[in-house]
N, C-alpha and C positions, 0 to 999 in steps of 0.2 A: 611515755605513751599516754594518748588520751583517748576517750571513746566517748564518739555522739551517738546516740541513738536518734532518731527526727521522730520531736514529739513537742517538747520542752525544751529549759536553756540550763543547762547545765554544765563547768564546767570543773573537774577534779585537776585540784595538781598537786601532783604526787612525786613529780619531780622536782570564770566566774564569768556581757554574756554571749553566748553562742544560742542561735535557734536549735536546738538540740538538747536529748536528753544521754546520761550515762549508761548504756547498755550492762546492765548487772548481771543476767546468766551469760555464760559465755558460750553459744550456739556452734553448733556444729551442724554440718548436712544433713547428719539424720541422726539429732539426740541435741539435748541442753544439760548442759553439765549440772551436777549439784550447789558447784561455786553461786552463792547469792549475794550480795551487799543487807538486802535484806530492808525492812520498812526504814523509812524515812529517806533510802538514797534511790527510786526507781521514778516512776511516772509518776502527775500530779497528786497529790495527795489531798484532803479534808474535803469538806461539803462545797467548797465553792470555786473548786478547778470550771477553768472555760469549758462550754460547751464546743466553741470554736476558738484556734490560734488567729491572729492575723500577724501580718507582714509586719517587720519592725518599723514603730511609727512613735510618732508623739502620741505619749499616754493621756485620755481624758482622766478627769479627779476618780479617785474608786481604781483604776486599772479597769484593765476586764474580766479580774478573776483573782483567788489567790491560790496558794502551793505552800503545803505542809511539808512537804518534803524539802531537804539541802538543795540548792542549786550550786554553789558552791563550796569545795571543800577543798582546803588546803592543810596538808598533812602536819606541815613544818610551820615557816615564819612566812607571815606577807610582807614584802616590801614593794611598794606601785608608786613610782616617781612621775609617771605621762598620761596613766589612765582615767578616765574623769567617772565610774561608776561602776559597779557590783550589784546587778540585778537579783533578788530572791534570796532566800534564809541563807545563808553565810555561816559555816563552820572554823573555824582558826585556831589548828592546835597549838600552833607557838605565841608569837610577838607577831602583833599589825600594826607595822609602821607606816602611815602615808605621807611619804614623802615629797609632794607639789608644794611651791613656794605658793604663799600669800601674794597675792588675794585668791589663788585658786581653789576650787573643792574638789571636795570627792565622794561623790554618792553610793550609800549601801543601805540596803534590801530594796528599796521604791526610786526606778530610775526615768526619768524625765522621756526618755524615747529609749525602745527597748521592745520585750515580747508583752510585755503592760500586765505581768503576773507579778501580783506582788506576793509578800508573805503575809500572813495573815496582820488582820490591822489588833491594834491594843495586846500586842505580842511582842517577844524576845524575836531582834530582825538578825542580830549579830553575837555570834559565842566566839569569846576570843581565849585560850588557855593561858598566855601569856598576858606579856604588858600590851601597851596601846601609846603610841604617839604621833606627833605633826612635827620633828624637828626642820621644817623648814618656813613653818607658820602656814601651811595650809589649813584649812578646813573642812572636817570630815561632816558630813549633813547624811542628815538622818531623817526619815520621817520627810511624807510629799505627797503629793493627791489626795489627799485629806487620809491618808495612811499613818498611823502614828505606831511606831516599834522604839524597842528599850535596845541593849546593849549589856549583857551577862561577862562581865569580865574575871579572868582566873589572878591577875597581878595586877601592877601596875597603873593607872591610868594618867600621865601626863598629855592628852592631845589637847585640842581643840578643836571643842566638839560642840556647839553654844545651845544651849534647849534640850541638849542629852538624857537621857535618862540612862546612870551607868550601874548596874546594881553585880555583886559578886555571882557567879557560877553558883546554879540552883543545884543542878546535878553533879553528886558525888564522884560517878563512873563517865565524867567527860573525856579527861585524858583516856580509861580503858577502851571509851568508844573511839576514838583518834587511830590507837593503836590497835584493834581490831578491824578498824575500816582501811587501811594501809597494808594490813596483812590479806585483807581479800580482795583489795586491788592489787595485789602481787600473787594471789592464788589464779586472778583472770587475767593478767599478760602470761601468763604458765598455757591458759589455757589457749591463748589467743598467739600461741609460738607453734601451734598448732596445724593451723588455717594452711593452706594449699592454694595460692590460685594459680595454679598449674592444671591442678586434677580435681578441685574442688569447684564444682558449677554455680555456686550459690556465692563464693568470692572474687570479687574483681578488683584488680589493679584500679584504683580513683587517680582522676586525673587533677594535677590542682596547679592553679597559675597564681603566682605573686608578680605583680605589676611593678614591682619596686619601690612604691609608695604606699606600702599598708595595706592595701587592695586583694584580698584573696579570694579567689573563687574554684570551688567545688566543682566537678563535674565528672561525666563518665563517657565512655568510649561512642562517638555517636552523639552523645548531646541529649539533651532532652526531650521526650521523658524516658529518666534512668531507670531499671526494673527493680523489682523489692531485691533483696541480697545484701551482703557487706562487699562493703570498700576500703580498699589498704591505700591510702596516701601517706608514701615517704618523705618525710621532712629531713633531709640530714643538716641542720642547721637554725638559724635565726629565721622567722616570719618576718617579712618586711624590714624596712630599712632598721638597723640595729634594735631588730627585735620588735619593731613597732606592728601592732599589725590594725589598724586601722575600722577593717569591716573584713565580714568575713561571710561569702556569697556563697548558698547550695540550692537555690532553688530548683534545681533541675530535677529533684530527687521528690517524692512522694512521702508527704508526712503524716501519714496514718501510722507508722512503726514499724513497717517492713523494709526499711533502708537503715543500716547500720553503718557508721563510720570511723576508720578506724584511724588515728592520726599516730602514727610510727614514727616518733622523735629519736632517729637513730645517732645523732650527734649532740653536745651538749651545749645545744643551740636557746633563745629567748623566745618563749611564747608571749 
């Protein structure tokens, strides 16, 4: 299961971007549970979060803004053989493998077209727990819009990676934080097994079309504009053609933080 919040791009997998951020209390009709993720996994974070989002576009130099917070986390090991980028501070408790053949890349923390948040500049863009490799001779790129980030690795490092900057895991308590942030994203699918939209007004059934070719769009009963509340969109399988999913469309919904989305991977399908 994955959960946007409309704020930010965020994207956890627990089974990186999406305009959305991770919803960390787990809301109910009338109450928000204690369950938190807690600093560094919620809305933008440090002194220079945008004032404003805009629509995903090509980024000018700078972005327009950065985010101290994780935009992505992945609990276990990355491997991404199609996708060409990783938007914002990037967590990786295992092994990040990227696998695109040469001459392709793959961008992480500062992405070329995107929500143009990058992570903060002359900072740690990428925590990796494990190793790090390219075995198919792509190239992982770092550092973009005049953005410069390192790479804190816990093993390993055979990639290619050319102007890198690769330095060991600063923090002791990485793996503990891994394995903490895993266990309370399984304290809020506990809480989000909850949810009612039968009898609960503030949850609605989200409506969502895959086009066959990556194309996904978001939507709600009636169309635009969707009211603040959470949305459950059932996925029982792969996004887009084998898993590809292309772009991924919710404008219909209000991004001030009152629409919550909830993505129910009920089969053991590819995001």
């Amino acid at each position: 299961m994955s959960i946007f919040h409309l704020t930010k791009t965020v994207l956890s997998v627990f089974t990186n971007s999406f305009i959305f951020s991770l919803l960390f209390l787990c809301v109910l009709s009338s109450h928000v549970s204690a369950a938190s993720l807690g600093a560094g996994f919620g809305a933008c974070e440090g002194v220079n979060c945008p004032v404003n989002y805009i629509p995903v576009a090509g980024c000018p130099i700078g972005g327009i803004g950065s985010d101290e917070a994780y935009s992505v986390f992945i609990g276990g090991d990355l491997t991404t053989a199609n996708a060409a980028e990783a938007e914002g501070l990037i967590a990786i408790g295992g092994n990040f493998s990227m696998q695109r053949a040469a001459p392709s890349g793959y961008n992480v923390g500062v992405a070329g077209v995107g929500s143009c948040v990058t992570p903060t500049n002359a900072a740690t863009h990428v925590f990796v727990g494990g190793n790090m490799d390219t075995p198919n001779g792509g190239t992982i790129l770092l550092s973009a819009l005049g953005v410069t980030g390192t790479i804190e690795l816990g093993g390993t490092d055979t990639s290619n990676c050319p102007g890198c900057t690769v330095n060991g895991l600063t923090d002791p308590n990485f793996a503990a934080m891994v394995s903490t942030t895993i266990s309370d994203f399984q304290t809020q699918s506990q809480c989000i097994d909850n949810f009612d939209i039968s009898t609960d007004v503030n949850v609605h059934q989200g409506i969502l079309n895959d086009d066959g070719f990556g194309n996904i769009t978001l939507s709600c009963t009636g169309g635009a504009p969707c009211a603040a509340g959470i949305y459950v969109f059932d996925i029982p399988g792969d996004l887009g053609p084998v898993g590809f999913a292309g772009s991924i469309t919710a404008t219909d919904f209000p991004i001030d933080g009152s629409a919550t989305l909830i993505m129910n991977m009920s089969g053991a399908g590819t995001v």
